[in-house]
Backbone and ligand atoms as CSV (ligand in chain L), in Angstrom:
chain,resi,resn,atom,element,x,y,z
A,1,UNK,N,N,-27.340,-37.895,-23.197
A,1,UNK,CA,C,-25.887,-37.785,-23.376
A,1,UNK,C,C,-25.501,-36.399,-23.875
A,2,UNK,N,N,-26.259,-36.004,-24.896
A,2,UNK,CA,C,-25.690,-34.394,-25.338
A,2,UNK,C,C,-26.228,-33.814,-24.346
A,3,UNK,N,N,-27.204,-33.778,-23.707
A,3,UNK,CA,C,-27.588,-33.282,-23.142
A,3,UNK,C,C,-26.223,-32.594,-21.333
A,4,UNK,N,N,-26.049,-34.067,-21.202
A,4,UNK,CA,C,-25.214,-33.591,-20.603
A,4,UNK,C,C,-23.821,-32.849,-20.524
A,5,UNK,N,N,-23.044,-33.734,-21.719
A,5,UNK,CA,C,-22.148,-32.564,-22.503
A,5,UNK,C,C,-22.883,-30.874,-22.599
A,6,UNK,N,N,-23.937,-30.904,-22.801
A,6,UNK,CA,C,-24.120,-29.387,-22.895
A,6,UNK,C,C,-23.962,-28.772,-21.766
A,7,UNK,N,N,-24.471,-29.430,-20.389
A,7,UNK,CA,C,-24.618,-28.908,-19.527
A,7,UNK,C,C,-22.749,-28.483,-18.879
A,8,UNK,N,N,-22.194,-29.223,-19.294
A,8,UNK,CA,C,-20.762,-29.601,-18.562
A,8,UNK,C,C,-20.118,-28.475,-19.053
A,9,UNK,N,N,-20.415,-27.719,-20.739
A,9,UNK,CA,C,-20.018,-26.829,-21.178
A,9,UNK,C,C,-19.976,-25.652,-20.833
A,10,UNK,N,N,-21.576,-25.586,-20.091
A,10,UNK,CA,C,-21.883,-24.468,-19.792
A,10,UNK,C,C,-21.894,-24.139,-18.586
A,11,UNK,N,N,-21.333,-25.225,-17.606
A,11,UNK,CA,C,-20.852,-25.306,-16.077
A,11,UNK,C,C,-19.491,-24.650,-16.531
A,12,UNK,N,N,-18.372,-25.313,-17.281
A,12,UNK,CA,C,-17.183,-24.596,-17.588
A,12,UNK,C,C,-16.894,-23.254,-18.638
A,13,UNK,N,N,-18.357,-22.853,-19.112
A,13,UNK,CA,C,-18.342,-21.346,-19.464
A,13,UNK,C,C,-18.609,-20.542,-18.562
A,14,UNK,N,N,-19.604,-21.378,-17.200
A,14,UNK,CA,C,-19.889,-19.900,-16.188
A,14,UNK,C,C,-18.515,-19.809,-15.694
A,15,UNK,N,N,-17.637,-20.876,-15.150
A,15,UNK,CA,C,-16.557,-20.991,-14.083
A,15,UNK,C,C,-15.888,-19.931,-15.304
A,16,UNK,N,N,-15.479,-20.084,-16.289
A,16,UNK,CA,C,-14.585,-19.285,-16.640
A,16,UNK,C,C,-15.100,-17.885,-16.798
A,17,UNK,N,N,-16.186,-17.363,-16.972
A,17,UNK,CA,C,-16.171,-16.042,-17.266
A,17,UNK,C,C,-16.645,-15.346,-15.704
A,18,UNK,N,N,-16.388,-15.934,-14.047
A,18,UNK,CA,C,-16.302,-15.818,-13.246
A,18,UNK,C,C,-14.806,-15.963,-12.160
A,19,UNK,N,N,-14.122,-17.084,-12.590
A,19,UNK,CA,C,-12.832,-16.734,-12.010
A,19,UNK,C,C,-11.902,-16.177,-12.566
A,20,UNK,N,N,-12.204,-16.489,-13.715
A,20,UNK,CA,C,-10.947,-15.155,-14.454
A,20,UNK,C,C,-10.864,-13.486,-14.051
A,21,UNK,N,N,-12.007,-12.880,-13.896
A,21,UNK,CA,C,-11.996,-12.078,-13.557
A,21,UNK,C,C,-11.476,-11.752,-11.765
A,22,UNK,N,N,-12.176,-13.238,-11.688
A,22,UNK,CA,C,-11.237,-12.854,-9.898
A,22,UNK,C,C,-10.186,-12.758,-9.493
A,23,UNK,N,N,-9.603,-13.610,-10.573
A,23,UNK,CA,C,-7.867,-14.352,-10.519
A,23,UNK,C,C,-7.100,-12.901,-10.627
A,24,UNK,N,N,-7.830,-12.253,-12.163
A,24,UNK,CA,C,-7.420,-10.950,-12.467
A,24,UNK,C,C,-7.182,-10.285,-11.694
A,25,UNK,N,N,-7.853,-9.761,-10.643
A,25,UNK,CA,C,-8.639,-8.545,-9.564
A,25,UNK,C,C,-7.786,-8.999,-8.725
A,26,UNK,N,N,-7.289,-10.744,-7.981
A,26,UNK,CA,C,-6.377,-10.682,-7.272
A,26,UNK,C,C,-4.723,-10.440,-7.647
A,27,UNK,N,N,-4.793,-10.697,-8.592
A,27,UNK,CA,C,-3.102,-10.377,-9.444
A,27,UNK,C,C,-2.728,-9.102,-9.403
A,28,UNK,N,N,-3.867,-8.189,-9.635
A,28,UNK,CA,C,-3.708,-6.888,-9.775
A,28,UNK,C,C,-3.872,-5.847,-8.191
A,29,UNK,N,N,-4.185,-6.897,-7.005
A,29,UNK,CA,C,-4.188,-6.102,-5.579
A,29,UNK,C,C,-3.079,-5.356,-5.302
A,30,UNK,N,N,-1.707,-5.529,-5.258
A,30,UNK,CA,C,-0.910,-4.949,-5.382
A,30,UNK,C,C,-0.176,-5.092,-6.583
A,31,UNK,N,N,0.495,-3.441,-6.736
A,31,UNK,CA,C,1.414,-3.549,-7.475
A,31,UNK,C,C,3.127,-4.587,-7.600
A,32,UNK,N,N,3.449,-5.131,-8.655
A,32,UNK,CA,C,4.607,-5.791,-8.088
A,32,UNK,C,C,5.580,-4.275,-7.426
A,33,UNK,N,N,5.378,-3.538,-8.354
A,33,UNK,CA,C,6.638,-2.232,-7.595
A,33,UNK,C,C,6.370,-2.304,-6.459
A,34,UNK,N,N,5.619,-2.225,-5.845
A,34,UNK,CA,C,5.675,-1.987,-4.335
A,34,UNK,C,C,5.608,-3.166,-3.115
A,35,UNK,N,N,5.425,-4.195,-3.830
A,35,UNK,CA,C,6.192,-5.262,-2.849
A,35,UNK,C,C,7.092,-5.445,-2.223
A,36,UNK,N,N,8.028,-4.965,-2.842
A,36,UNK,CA,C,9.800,-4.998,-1.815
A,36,UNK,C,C,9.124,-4.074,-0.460
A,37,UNK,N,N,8.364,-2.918,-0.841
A,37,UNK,CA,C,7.865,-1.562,0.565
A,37,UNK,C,C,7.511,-2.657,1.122
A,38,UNK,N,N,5.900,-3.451,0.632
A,38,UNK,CA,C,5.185,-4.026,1.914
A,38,UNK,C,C,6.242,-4.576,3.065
A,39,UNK,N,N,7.063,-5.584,2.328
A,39,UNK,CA,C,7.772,-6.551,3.052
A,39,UNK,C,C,8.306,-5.799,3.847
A,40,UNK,N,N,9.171,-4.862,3.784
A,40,UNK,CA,C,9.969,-4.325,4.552
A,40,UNK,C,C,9.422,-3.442,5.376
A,41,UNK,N,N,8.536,-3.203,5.380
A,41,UNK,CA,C,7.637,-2.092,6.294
A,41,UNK,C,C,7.157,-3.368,7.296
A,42,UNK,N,N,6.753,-4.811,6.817
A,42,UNK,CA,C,6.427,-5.629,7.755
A,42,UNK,C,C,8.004,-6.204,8.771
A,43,UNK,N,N,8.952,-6.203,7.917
A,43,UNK,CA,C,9.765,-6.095,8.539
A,43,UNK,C,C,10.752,-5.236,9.552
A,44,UNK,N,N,10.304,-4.150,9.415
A,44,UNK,CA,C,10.743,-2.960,10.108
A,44,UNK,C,C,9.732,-3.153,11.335
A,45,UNK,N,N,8.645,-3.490,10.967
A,45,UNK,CA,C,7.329,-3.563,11.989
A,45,UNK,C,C,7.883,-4.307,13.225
A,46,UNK,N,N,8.042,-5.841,12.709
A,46,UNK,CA,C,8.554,-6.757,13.258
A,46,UNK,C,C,9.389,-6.767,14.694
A,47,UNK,N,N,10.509,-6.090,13.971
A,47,UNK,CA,C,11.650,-5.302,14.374
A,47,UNK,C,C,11.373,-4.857,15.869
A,48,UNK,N,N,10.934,-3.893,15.676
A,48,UNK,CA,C,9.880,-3.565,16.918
A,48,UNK,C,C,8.877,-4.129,17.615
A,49,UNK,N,N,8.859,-5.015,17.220
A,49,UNK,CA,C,7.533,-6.280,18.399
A,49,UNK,C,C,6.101,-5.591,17.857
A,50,UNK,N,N,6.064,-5.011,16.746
A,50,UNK,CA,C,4.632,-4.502,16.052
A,50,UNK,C,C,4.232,-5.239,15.108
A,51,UNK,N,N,3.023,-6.238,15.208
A,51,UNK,CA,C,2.693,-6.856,14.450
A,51,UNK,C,C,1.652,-5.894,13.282
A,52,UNK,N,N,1.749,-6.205,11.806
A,52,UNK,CA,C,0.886,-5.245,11.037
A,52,UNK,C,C,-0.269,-6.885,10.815
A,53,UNK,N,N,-1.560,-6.428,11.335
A,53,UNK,CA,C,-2.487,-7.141,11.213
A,53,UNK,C,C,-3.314,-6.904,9.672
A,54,UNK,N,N,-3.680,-5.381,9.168
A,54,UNK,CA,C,-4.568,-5.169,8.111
A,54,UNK,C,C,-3.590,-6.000,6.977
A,55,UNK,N,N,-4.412,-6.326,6.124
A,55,UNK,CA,C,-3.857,-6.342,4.663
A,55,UNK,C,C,-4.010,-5.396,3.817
A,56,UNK,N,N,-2.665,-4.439,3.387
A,56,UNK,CA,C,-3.028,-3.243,2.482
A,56,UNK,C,C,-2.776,-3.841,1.417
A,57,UNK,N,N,-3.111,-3.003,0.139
A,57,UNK,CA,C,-3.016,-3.294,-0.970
A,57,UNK,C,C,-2.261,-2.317,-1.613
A,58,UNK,N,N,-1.359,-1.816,-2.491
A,58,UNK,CA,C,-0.781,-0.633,-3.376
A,58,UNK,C,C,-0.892,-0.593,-4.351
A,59,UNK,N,N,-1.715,0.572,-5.033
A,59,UNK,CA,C,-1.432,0.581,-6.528
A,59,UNK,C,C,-1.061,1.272,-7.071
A,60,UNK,N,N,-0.802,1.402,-8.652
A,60,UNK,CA,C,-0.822,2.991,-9.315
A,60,UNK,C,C,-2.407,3.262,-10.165
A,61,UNK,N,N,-2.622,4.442,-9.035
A,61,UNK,CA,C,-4.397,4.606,-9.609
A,61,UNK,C,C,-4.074,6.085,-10.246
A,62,UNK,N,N,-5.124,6.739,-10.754
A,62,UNK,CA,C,-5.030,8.273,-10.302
A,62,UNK,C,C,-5.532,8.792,-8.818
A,63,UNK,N,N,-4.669,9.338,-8.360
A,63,UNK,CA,C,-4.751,9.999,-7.226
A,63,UNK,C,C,-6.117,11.055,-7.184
A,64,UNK,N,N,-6.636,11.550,-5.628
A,64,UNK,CA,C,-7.354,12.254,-5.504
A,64,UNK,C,C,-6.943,13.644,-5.725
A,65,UNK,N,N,-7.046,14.852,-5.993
A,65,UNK,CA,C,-6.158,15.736,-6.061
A,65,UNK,C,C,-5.311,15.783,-6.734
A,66,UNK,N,N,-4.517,15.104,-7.762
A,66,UNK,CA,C,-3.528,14.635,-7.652
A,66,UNK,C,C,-2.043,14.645,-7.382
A,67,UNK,N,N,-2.699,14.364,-5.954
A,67,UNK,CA,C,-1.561,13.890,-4.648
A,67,UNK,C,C,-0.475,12.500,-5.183
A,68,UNK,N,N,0.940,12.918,-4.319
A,68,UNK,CA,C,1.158,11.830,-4.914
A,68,UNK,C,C,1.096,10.368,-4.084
A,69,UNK,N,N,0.347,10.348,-3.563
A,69,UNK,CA,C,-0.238,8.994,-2.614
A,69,UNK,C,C,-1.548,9.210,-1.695
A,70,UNK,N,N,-2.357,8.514,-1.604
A,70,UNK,CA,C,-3.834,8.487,-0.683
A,70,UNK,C,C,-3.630,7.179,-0.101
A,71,UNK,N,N,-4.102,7.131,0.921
A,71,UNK,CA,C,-4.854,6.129,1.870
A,71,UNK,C,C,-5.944,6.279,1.724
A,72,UNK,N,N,-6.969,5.342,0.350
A,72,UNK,CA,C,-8.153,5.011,0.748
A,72,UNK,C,C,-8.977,4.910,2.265
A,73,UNK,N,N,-9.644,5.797,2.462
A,73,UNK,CA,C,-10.944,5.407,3.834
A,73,UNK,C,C,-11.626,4.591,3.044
A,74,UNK,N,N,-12.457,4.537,4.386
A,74,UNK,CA,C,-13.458,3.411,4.374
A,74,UNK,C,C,-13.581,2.043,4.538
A,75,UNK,N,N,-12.061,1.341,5.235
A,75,UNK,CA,C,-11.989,0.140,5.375
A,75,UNK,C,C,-11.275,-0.356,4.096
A,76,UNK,N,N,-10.759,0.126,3.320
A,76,UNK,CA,C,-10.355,-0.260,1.850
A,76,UNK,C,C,-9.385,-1.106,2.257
A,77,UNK,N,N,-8.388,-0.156,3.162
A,77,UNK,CA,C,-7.112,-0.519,3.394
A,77,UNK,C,C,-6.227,-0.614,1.923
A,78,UNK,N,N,-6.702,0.779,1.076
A,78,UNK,CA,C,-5.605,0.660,-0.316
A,78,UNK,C,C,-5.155,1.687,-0.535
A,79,UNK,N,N,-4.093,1.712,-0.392
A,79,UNK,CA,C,-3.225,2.936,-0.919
A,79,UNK,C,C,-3.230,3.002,-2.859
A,80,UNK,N,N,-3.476,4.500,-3.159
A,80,UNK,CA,C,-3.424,4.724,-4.307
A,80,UNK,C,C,-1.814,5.127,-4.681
A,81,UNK,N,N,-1.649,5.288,-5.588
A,81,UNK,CA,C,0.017,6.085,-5.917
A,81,UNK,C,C,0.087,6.567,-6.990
A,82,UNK,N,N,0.014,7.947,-7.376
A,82,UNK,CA,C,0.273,8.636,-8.885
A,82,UNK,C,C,1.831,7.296,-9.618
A,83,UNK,N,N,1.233,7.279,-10.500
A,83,UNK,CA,C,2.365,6.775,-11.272
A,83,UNK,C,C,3.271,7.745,-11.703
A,84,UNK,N,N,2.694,9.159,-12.222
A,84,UNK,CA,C,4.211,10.240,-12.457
A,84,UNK,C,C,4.206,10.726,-11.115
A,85,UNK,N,N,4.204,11.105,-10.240
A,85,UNK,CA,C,5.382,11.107,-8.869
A,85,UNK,C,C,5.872,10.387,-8.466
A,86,UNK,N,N,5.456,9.171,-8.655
A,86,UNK,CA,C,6.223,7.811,-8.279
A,86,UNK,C,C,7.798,7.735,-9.428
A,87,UNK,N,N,7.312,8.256,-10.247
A,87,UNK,CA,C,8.661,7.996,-10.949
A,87,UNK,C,C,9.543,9.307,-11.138
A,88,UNK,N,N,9.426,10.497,-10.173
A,88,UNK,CA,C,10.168,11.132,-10.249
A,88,UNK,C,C,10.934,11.305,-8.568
A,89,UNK,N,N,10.295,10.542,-7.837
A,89,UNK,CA,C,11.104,10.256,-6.407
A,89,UNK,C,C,11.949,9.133,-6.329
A,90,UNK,N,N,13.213,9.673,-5.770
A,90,UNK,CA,C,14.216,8.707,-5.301
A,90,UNK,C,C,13.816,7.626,-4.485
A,91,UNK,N,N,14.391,6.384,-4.147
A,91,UNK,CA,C,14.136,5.303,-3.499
A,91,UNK,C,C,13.625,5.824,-2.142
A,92,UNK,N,N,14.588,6.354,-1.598
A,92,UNK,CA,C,14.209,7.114,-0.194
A,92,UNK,C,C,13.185,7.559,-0.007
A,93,UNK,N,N,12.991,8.562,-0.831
A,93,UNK,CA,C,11.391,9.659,-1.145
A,93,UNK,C,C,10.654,8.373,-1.062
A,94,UNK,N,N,10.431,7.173,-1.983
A,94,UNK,CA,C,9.366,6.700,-1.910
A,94,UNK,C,C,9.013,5.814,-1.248
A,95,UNK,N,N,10.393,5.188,-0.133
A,95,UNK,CA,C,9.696,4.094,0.911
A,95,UNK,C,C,9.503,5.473,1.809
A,96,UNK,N,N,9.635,6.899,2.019
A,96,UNK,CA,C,9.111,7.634,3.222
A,96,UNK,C,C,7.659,7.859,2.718
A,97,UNK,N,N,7.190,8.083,1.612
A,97,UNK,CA,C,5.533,8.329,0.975
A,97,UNK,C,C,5.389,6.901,1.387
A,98,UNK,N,N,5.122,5.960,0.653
A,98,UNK,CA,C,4.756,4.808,0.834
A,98,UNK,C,C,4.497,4.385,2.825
A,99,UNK,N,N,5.289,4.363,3.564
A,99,UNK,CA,C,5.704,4.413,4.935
A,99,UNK,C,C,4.651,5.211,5.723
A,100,UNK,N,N,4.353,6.155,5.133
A,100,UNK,CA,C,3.792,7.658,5.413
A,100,UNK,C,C,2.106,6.938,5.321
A,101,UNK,N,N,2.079,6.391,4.136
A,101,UNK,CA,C,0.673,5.932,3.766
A,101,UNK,C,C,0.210,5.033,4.606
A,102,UNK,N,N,1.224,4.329,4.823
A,102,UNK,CA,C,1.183,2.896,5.343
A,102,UNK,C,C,0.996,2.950,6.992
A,103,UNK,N,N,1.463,3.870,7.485
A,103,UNK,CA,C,1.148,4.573,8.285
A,103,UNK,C,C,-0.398,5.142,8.748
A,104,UNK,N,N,-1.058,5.325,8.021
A,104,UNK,CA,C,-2.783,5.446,8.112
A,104,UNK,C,C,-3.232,4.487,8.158
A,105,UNK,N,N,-2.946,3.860,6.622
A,105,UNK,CA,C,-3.540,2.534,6.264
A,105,UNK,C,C,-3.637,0.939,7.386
A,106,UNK,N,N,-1.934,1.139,7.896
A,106,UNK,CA,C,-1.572,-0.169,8.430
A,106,UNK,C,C,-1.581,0.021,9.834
A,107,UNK,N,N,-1.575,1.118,10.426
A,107,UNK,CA,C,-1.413,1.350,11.631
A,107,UNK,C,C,-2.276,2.589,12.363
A,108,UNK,N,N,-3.063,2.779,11.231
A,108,UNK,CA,C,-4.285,3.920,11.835
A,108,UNK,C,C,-3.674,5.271,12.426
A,109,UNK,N,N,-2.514,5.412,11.644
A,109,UNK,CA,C,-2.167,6.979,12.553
A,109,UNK,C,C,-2.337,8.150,11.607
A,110,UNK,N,N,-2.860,9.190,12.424
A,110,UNK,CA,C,-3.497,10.388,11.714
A,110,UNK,C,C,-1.949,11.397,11.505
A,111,UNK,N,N,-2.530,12.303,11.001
A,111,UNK,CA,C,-1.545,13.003,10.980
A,111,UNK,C,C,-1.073,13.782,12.322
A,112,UNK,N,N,0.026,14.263,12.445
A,112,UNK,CA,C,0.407,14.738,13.672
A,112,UNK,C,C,1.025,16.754,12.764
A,113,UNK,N,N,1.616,17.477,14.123
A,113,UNK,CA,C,1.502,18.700,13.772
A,113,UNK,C,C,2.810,18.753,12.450
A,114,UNK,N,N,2.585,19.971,11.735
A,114,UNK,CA,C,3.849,19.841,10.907
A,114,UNK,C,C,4.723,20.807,12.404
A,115,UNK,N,N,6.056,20.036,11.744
A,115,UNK,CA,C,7.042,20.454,12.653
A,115,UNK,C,C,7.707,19.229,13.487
A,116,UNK,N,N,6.895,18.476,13.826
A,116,UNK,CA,C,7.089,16.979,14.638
A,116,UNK,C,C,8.104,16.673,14.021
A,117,UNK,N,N,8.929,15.990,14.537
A,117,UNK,CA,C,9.714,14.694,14.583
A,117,UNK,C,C,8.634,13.355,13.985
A,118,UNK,N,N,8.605,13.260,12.561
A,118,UNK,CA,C,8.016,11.870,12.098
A,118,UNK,C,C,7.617,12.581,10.992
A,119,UNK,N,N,7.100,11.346,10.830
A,119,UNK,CA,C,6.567,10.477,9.345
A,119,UNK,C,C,5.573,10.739,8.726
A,120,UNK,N,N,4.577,11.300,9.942
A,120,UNK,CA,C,2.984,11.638,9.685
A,120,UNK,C,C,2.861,12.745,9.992
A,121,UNK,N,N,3.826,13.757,9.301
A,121,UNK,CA,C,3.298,15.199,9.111
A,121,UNK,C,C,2.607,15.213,8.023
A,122,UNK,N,N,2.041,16.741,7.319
A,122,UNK,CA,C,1.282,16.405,6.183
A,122,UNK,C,C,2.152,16.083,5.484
A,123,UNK,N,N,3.280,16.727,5.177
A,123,UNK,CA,C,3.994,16.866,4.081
A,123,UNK,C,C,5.398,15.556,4.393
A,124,UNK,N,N,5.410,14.672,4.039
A,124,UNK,CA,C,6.612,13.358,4.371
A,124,UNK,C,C,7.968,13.999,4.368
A,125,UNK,N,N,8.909,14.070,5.323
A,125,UNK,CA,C,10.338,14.715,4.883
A,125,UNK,C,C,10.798,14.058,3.714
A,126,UNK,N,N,11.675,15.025,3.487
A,126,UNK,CA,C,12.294,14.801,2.083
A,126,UNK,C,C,13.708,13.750,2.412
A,127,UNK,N,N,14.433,13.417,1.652
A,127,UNK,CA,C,15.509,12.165,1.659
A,127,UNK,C,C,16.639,12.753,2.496
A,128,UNK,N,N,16.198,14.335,2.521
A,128,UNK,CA,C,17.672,14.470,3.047
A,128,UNK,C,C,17.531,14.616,5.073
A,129,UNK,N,N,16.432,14.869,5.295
A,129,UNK,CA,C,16.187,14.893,6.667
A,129,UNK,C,C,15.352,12.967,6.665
A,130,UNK,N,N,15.414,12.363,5.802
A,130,UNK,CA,C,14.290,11.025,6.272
A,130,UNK,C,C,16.176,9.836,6.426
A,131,UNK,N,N,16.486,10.571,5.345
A,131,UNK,CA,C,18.140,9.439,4.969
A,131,UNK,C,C,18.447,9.450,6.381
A,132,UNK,N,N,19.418,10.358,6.706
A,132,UNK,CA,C,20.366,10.670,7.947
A,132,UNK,C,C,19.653,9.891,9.481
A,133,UNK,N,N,18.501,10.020,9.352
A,133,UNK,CA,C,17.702,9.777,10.721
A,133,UNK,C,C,16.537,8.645,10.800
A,134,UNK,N,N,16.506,7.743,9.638
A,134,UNK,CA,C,15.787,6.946,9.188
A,134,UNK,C,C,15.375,5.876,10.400
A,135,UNK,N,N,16.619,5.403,11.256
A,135,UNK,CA,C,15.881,4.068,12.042
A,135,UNK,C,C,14.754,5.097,13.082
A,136,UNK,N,N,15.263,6.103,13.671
A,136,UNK,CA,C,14.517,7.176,14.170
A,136,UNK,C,C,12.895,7.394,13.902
A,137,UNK,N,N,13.002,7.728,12.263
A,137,UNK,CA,C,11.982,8.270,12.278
A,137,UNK,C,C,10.921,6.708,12.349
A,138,UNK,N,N,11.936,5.632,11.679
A,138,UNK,CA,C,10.949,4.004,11.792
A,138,UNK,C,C,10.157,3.884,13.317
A,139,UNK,N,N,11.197,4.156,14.136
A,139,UNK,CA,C,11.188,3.525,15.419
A,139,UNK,C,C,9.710,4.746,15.948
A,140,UNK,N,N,9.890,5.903,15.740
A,140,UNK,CA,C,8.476,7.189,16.431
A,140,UNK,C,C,7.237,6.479,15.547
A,141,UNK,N,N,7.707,6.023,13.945
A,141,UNK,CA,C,6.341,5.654,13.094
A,141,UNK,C,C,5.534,4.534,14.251
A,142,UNK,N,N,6.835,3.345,14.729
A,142,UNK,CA,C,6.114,2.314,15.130
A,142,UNK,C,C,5.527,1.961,16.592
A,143,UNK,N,N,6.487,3.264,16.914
A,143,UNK,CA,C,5.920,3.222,18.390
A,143,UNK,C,C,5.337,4.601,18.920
A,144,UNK,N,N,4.690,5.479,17.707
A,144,UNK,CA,C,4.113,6.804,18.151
A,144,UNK,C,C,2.294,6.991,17.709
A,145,UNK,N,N,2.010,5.352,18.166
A,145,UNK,CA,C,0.354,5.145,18.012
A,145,UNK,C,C,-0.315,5.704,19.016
L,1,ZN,ZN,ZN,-1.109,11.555,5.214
């Protein structure tokens, strides 16, 4: 009888010091800030008869360089995001970074020349050329694979 109580204890000490940490690790895949982007980037996708198959993830990590956004290689499918550039770009600025990322990440597109028309130059336009011309630049992101 104790015997088994012991065992039952220590069945519900492994489970806990094993899913907690998973539960954790999944809570923390994306950031909540950047949930409203995913959705709407799947919805913009949509829009266009482009289904987004990968599952990305967003966070605020430290950046490589520090850039203010990476697309993990290697199959990660995770975008990193400086937390101080993130909070010094306007809404705009940051669904075009985010978009931009998401763009590698979700749809495998490399960069194209600077100068282009889009999304995936190196450098993301700024709010005032991304604002004015926005379904535009959506519509080249989703259909310039
Ligand atoms: Zn890029």
């Amino acid at each position: 009888m104790r015997y088994a109580v012991f065992m039952r204890l220590g069945l519900a000490i492994i489970l806990f010091f094993t899913l907690i940490p998973l539960l954790v690790a999944c809570g923390k895949a994306t950031d909540n800030e950047f949930v409203p982007y995913l959705e709407l980037f799947r919805k913009e996708a949509t829009a266009r008869g482009v289904s987004i198959g990968a599952h990305v993830e967003i966070a605020f990590e430290t950046t490589i360089y520090g850039g203010y956004a990476q697309c993990l290689g290697g199959g990660l499918q995770r975008i990193v995001v400086s937390e101080y550039w993130w909070s010094l770009l306007s809404a705009l600025e940051r669904e075009a970074l985010l978009f931009h990322e998401l763009g590698h990440c979700a749809l495998a597109r490399e960069h194209v020349a600077d100068g282009t028309f889009s999304l995936m130059t190196r450098v993301a336009p700024g709010a005032d050329k991304y604002g004015p011309r926005r379904s535009e630049y959506l519509d080249e992101l989703f259909g310039g694979q």
